[in-house]
C-alpha positions in Angstrom: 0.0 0.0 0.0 1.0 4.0 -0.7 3.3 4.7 2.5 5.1 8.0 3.3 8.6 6.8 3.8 9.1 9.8 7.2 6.3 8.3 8.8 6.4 4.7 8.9 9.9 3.1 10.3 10.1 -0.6 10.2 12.6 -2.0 11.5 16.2 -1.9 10.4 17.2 -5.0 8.5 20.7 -6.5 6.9 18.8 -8.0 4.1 20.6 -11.3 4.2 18.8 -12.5 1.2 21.6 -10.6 -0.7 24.5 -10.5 1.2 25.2 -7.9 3.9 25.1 -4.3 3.5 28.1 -1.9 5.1 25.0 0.7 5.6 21.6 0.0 7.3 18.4 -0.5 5.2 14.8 0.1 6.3 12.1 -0.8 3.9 8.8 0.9 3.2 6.6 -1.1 1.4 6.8 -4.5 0.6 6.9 -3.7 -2.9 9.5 -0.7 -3.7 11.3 1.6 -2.0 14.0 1.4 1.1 15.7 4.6 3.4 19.5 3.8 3.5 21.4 4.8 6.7 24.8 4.8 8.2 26.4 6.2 4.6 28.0 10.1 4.0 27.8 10.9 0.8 30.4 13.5 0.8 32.9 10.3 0.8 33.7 8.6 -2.0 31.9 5.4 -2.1 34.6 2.3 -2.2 33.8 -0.7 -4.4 32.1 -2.5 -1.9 29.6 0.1 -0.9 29.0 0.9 -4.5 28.4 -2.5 -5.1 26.5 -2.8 -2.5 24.5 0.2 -3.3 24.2 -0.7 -7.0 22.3 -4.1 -5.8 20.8 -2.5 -3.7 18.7 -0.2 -6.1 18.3 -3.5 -8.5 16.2 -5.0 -5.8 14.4 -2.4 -3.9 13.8 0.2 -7.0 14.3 3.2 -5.0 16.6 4.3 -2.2 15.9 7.1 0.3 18.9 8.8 1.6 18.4 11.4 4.9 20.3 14.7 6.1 23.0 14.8 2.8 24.1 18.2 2.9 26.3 17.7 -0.2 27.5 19.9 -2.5 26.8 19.9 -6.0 30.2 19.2 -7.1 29.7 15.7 -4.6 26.6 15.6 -6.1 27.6 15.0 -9.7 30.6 12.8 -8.3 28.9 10.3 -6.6 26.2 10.0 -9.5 29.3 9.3 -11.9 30.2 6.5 -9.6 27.2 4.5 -11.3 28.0 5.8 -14.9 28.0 8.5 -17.3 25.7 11.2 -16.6 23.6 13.0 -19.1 23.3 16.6 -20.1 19.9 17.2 -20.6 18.8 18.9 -23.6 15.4 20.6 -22.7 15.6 21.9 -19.1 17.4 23.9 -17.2 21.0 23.4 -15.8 22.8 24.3 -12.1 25.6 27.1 -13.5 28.5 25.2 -12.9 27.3 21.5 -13.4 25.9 21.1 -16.7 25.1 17.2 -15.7 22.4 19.0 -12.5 19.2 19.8 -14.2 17.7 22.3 -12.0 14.1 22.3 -11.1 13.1 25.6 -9.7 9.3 25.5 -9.0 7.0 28.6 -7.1 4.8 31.7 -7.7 4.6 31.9 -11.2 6.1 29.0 -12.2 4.4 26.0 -11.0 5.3 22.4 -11.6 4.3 20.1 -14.7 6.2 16.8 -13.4 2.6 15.6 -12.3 2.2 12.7 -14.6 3.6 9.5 -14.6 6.9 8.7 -16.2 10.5 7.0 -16.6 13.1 9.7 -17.0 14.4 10.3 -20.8 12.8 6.8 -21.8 12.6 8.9 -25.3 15.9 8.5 -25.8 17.6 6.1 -27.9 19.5 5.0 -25.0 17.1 6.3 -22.0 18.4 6.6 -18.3 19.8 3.8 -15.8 18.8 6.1 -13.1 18.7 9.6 -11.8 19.6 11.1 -8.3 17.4 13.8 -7.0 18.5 15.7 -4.1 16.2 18.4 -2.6 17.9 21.9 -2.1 14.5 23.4 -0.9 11.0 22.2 -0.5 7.5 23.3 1.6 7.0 22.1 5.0 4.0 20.3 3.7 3.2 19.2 0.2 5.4 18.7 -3.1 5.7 14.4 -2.3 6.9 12.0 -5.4 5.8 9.0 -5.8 7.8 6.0 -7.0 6.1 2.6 -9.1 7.6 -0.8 -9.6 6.8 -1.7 -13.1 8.1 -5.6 -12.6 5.1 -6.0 -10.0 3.0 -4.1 -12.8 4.0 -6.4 -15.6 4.1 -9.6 -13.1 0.6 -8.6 -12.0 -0.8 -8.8 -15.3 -3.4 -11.2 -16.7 -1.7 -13.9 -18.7 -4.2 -12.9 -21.7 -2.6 -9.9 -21.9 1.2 -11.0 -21.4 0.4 -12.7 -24.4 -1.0 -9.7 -26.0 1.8 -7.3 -25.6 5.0 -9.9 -25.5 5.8 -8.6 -29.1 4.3 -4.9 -28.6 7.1 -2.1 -29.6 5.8 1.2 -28.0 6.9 4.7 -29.7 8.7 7.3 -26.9 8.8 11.1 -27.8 10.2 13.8 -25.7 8.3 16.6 -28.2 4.2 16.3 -26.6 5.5 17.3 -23.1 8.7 19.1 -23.9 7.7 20.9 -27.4 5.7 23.2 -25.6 7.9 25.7 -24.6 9.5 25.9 -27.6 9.4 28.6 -30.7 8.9 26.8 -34.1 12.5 26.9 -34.6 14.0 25.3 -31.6 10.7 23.1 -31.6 12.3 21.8 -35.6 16.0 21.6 -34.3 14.8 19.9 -31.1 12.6 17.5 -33.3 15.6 16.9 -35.4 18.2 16.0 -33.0 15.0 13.6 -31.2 13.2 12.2 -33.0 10.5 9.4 -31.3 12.1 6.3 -30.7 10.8 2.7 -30.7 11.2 0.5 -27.4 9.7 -2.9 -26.6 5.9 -2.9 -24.0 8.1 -5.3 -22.2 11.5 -5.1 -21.5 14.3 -7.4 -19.5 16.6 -5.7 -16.8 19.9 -6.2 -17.8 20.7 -7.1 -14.3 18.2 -8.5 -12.7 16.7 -10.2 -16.1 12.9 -9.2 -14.5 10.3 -8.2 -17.0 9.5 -4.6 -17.1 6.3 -2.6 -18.4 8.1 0.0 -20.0 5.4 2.4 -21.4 4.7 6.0 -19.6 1.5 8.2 -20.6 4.5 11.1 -20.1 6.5 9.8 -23.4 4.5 7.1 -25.1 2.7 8.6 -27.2 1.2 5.2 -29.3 2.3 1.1 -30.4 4.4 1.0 -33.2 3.1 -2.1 -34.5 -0.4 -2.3 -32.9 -1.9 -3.7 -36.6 0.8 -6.1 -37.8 0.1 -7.8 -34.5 -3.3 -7.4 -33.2 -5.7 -8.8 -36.0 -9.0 -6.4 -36.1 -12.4 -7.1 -37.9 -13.2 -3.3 -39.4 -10.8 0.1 -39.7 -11.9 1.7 -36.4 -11.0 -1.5 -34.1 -7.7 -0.9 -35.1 -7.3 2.6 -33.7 -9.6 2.3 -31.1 -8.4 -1.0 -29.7 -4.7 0.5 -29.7 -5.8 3.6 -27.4 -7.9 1.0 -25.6 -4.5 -1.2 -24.7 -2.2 1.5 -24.0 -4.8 3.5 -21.7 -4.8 0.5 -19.6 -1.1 0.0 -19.7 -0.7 3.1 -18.4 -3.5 2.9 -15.8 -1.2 0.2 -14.1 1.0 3.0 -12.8 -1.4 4.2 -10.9 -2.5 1.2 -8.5 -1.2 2.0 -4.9 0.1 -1.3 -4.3 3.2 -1.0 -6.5 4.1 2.2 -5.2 6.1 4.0 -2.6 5.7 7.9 -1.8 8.3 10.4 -0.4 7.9 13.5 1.9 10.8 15.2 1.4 13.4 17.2 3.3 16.2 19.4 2.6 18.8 17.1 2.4 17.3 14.3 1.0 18.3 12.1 -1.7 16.6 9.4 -4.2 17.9 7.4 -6.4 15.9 5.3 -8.4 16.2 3.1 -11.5 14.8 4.4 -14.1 14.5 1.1 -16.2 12.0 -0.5 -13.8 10.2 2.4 -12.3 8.2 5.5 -13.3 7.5 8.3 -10.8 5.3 11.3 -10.4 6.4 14.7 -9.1 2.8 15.5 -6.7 2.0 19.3 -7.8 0.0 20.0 -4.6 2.2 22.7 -3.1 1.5 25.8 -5.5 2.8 29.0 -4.7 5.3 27.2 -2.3 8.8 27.0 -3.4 10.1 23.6 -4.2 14.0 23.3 -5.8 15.7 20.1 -6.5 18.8 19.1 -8.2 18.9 15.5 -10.6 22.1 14.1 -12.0 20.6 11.4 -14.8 22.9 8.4 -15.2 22.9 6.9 -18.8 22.0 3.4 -19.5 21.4 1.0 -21.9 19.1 0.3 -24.7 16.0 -1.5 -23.9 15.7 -5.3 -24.8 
């Protein structure tokens, strides 16, 4: 069930079922999401506590980090530890850390990160994972929520398993970030990405867990919807298609696959990207929420 990872505190655990940690874990649902403590970091992580950290995010989808009053220089440096970052293309970057995307949110400039959605999936290569730290945020109000997409796939009927097993799904940054554009940066944008094709279902490359990888913020439709879904008459096909990929992304929204976040200055997630989405809750308006993300790169979706 939805919990709010500053009020409920299970006990802290070792998770011996994959090895022992050289950090405490605590976890807050019994589907995604876990608060890491006993870890600074301002260090440099060692192998063994990046390691560590790296399976850790494989099996609980999210981590929750407390009181990290890091730089941004530390920021971007213990992000890198898990891979190349991204510059993002479309929003905003910290001044002297092109790899921070900066988002700056209160009176007259509320947010628009209230949808759900995997971070850069429109990318050829989309994310691994991303690192948000919060710089500033209201006392009340401004939570994310995190999904598991494995339980969402694994909780599927088989019917439709079979259904979407050989589903490619088209990902496009343009519908939420063309916007904002003129018509000239919206052609140059649209030029350098264009919409790009990713399997319904995809396999962690570490984990080898089936993922529902489509997002109502960058899927825009099925690539091949008619070559692999039969129809009797023309509107079937079109109708069915919006039909199956409205439910798809209805599967975000079931509270037992997710995990929400009150946050507080200081605070750090890191998530993967390749088997969760998230929503940004936009409840807080004119309050001033600022956060800093550092987007690690990944692979390309199989």
């Amino acid at each position: 069930m939805l919990s709010a990872v500053d009020e409920t505190r299970p006990a802290v655990t070792h998770a011996q079922d994959s090895g022992s940690w050289p950090f405490t874990i605590r976890r807050h649902t019994p589907t995604i999401g876990a608060e890491v403590g006993d870890i600074d970091l301002r260090e440099p992580l060692d192998d063994d506590t990046y390691l560590a950290l790296r399976r850790a995010l494989v099996k609980f989808k999210v981590l929750f980090f407390r009181d990290q009053n890091i730089t941004p220089a530390q920021h971007v440096a213990v992000a890198r530890r898990f891979g190349e970052l991204e510059v993002h293309p479309m929003i905003s970057h910290h001044p002297d850390h092109p790899e921070l995307v900066v988002f700056g949110h209160g009176k007259g400039n509320p947010g628009r990160e209230n949808l759900y959605h995997s971070d850069v999936s429109w990318r050829e290569v989309p994310s691994m994972a991303s690192m948000l730290r919060c710089v500033e945020c209201p006392e009340v109000g401004g939570d994310t929520i995190w999904i598991n997409m494995v339980a969402a796939y694994e909780n599927l009927s088989d019917d439709v398993k079979t259904r979407i097993a050989r589903l490619q799904a088209v990902h496009d940054a343009m519908p939420t970030f063309g916007q904002a554009l003129s018509d000239e940066q919206y052609a140059n944008m649209r030029k350098k990405y264009p919409p790009m094709v990713h399997p319904v279902v995809r396999t962690h490359p570490e984990s080898g867990e089936k993922i529902l990888y489509v997002n109502e913020g960058f899927t825009t439709h099925l690539a091949n919807f008619a070559k692999e879904q039969p129809y009797r008459i023309g509107s079937d096909f079109r109708l069915g298609e919006m039909d199956l990929l409205q439910y798809l992304y209805r599967q975000a929204a079931a509270p037992e696959y997710q995990v929400r976040l009150k946050w507080q200055p200081n605070t750090i997630a890191l998530w993967d990207n390749r088997s969760t989405q998230h929503y940004a809750v936009q409840d807080y308006y004119p309050a001033v929420r600022h956060m800093n993300r550092a987007t690690i790169i990944g692979d390309r979706p199989v």
